[in-house]
C-alpha positions as a LaTeX table, in Angstrom:
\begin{tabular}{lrrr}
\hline
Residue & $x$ (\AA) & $y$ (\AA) & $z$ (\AA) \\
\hline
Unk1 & 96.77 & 67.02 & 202.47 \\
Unk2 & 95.59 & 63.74 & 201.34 \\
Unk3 & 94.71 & 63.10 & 197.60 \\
Unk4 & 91.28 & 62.36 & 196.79 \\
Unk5 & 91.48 & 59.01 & 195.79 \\
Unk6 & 88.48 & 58.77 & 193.51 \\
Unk7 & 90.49 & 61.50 & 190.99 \\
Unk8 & 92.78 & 58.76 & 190.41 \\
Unk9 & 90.51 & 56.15 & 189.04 \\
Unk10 & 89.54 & 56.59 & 185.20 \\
Unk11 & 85.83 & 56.02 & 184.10 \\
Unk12 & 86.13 & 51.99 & 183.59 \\
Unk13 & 87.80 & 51.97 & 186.73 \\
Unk14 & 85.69 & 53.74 & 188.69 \\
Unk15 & 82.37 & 51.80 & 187.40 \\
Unk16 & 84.36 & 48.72 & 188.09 \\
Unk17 & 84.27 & 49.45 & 191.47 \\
Unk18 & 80.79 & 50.63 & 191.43 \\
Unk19 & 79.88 & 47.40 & 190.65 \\
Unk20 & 81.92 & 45.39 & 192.69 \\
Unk21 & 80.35 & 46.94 & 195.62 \\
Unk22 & 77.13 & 46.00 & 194.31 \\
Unk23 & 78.14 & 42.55 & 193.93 \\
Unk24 & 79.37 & 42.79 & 197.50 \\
Unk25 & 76.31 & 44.06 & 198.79 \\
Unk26 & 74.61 & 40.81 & 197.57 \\
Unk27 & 76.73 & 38.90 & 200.08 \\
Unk28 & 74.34 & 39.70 & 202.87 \\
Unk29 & 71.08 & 41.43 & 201.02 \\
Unk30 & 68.76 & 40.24 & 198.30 \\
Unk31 & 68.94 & 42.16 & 195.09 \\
Unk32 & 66.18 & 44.27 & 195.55 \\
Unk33 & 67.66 & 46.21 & 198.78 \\
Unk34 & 70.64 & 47.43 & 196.39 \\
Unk35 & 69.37 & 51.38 & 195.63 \\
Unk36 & 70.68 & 53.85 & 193.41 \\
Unk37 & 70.88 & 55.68 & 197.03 \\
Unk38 & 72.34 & 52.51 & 198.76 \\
Unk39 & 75.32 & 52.25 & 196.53 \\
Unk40 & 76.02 & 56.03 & 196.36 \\
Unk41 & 76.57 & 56.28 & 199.64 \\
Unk42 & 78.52 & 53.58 & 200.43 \\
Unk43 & 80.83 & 54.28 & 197.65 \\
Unk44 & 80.97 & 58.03 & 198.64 \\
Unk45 & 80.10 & 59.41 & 194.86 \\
Unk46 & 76.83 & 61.25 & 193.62 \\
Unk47 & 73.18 & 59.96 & 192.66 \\
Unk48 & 74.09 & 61.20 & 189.36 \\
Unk49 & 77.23 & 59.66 & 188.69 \\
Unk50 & 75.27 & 56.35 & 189.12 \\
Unk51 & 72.46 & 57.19 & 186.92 \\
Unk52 & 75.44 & 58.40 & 184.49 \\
Unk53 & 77.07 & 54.78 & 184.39 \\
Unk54 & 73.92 & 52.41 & 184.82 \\
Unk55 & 70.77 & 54.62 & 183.55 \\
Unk56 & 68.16 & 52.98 & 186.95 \\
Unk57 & 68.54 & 51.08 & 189.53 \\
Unk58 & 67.35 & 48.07 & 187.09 \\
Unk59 & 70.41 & 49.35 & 185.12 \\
Unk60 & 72.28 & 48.91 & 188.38 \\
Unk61 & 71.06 & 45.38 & 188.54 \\
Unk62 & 71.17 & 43.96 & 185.78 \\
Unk63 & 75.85 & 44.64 & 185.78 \\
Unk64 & 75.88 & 43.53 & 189.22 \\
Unk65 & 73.66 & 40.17 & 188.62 \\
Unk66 & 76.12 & 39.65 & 185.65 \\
Unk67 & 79.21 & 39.80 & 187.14 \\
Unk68 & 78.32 & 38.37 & 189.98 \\
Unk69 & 77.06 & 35.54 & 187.27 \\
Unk70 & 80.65 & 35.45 & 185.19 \\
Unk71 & 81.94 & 35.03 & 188.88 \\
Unk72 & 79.85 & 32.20 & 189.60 \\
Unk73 & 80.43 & 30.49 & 186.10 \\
Unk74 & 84.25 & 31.20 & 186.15 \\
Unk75 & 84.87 & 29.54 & 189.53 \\
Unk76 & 82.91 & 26.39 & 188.62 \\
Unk77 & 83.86 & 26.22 & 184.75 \\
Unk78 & 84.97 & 22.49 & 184.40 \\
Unk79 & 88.46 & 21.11 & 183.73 \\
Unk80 & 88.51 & 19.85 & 179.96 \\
Unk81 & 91.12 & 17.49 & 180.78 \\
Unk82 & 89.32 & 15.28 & 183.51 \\
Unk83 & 87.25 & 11.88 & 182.16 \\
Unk84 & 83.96 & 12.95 & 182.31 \\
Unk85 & 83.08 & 11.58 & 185.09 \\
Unk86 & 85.50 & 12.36 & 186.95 \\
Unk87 & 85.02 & 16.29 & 185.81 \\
Unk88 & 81.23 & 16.37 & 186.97 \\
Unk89 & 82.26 & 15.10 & 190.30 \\
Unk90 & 85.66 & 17.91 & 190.33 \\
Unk91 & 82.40 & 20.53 & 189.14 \\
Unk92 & 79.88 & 19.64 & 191.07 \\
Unk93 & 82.12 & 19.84 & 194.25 \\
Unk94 & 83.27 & 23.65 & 193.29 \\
Unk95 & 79.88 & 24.57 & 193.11 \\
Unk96 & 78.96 & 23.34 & 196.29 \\
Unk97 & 82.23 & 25.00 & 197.54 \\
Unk98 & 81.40 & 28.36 & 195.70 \\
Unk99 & 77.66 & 28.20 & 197.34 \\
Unk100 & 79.03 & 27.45 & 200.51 \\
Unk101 & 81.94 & 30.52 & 200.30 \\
Unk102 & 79.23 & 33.09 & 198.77 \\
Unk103 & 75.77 & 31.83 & 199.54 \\
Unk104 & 74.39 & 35.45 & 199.68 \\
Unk105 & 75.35 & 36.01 & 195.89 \\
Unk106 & 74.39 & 32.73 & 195.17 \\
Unk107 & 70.98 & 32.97 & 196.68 \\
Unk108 & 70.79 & 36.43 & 194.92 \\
Unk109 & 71.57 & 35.19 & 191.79 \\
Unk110 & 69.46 & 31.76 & 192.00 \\
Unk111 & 66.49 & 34.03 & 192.90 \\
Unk112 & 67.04 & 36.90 & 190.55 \\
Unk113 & 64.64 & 35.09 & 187.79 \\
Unk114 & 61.97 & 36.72 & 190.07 \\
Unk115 & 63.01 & 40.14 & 189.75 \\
Unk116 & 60.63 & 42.48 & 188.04 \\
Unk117 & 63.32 & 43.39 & 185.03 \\
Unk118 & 63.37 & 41.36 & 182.41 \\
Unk119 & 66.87 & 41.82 & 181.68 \\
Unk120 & 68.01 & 40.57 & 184.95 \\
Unk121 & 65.81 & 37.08 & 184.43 \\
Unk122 & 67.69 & 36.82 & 181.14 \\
Unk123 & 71.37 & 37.31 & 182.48 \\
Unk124 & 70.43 & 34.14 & 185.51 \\
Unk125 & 68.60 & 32.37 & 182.66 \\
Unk126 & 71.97 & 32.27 & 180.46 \\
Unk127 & 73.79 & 30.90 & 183.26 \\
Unk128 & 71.24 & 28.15 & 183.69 \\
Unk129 & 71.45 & 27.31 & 180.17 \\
Unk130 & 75.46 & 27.94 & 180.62 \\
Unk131 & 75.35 & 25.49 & 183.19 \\
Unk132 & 73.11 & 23.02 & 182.03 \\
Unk133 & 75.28 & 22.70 & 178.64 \\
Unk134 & 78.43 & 21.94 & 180.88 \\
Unk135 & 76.19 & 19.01 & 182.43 \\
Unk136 & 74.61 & 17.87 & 179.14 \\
Unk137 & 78.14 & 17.54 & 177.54 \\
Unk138 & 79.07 & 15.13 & 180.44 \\
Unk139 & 76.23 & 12.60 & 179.68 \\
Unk140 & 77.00 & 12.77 & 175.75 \\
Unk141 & 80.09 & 11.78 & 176.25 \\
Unk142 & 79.36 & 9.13 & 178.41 \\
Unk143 & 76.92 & 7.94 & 176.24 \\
Unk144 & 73.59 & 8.98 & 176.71 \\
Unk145 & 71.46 & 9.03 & 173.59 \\
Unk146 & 71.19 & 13.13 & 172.39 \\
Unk147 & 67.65 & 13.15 & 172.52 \\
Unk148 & 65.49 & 16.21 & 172.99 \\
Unk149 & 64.23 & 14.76 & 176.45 \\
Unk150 & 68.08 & 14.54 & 177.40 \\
Unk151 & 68.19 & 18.40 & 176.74 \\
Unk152 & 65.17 & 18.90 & 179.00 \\
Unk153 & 65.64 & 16.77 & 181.72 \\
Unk154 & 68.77 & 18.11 & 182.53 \\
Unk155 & 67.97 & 21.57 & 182.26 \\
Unk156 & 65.42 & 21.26 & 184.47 \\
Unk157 & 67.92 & 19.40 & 186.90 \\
Unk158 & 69.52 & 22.92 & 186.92 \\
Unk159 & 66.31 & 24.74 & 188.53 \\
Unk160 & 65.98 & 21.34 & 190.99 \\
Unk161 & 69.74 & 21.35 & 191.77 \\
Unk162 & 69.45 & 25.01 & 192.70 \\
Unk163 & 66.76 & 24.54 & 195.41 \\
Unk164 & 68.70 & 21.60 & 196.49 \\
Unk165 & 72.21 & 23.96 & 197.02 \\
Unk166 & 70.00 & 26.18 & 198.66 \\
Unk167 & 68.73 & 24.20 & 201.12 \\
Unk168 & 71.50 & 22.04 & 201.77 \\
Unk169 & 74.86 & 24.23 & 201.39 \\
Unk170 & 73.71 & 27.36 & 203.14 \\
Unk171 & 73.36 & 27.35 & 206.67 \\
Unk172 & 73.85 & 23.88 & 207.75 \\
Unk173 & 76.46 & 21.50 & 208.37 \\
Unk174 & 75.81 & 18.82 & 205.96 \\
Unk175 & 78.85 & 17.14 & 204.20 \\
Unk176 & 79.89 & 19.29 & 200.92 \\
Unk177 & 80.80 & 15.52 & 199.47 \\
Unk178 & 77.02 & 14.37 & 200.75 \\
Unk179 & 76.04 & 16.97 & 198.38 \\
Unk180 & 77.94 & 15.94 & 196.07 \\
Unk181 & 76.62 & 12.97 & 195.82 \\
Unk182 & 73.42 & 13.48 & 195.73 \\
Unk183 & 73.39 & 16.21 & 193.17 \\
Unk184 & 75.82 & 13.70 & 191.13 \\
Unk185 & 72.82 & 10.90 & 191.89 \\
Unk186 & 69.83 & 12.79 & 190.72 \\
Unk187 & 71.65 & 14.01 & 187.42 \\
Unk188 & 72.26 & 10.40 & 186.90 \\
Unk189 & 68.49 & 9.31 & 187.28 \\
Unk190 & 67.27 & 11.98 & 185.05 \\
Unk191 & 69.67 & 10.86 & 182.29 \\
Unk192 & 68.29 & 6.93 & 183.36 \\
Unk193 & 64.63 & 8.25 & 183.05 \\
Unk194 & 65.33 & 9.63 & 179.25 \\
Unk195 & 64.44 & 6.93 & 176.67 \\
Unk196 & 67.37 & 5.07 & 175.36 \\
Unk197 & 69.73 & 7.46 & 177.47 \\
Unk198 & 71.19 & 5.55 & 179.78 \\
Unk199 & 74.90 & 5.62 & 180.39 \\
Unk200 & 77.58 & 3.97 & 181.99 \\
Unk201 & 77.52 & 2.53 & 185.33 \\
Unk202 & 79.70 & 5.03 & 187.93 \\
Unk203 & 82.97 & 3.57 & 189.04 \\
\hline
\end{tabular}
């Protein structure tokens, strides 16, 4: 007779997987379709046990949206050695490239900010600002004044560069580097747009 496989995970094991099934899910439904009910049943386990590790379904939510954040952030995270430039180009195409391999979790995650819980706007806020400060760092050391408007420009270039990823990267055939270069582009006319922050001319 077969052993039960679920005896053989422990607790952090087993809500591990709980979660990476949620984080699955995203790949090919929006947030709010993932269920208490959904997720029991495709892992095989009880209502309860779910309720016992995540509390709701916003409980639910809120781990998957964050791992599926730390994902996100991790595969995109910028190499500290490039030149700066040369390290928002190398970032910006990874993103495009991490959009294009998991646009359901990205669109999930991008849109999460309208979720009803309040926790689960935070956890996509923090990796907008996450995000933003990668981008920010980039200008300053190219030279761009650091100016409040510097700060705010680019973060908003975040939200803007989000709908752009969305409706460029998913679903159509448009050159990743064509992206690239545009997102690269814009980021360089908001910095141009900030009082005394322009920076160096691109190579």
């Amino acid at each position: 007779m077969e052993t039960d496989r679920r005896t053989r995970l422990t607790p952090d094991e087993r809500r591990a997987q709980l979660v990476a099934l949620g984080v699955a899910h995203l790949a090919d439904h929006p947030l709010d379709s993932l269920t208490i009910e959904e997720l029991s049943a495709q892992a095989g386990v009880s209502r309860a046990l779910l309720f016992h590790y995540f509390g709701s379904k916003q409980g639910l939510h809120r781990e998957v949206v964050r791992t599926a954040r730390d994902s996100m952030l991790h595969a995109t995270e910028p190499i500290p050695e490039l030149p700066p430039r040369e390290r928002l180009h190398d970032t910006l195409e990874r993103i495009v490239a991490f959009v294009r391999d998991h646009s359901g979790t990205f669109y999930s995650l991008v849109r999460g900010v309208a979720s009803g819980d309040r926790e689960v706007r935070a956890v996509v806020e923090e990796a907008r600002a996450e995000q933003a400060e990668r981008i920010i760092a980039v200008f300053l050391e190219l030279g761009a004044a650091d100016v409040p408007m510097l700060h705010i420009g680019l973060r908003s270039w975040i939200a803007f560069a989000e709908d752009v990823l969305v409706a460029s990267a998913i679903g159509t055939d448009l050159p990743s580097e064509s992206i690239v270069d545009f997102l690269e582009r814009s980021a360089d006319g908001v910095v141009a747009a900030v009082p005394t922050g322009g920076v160096r001319e691109r190579d």
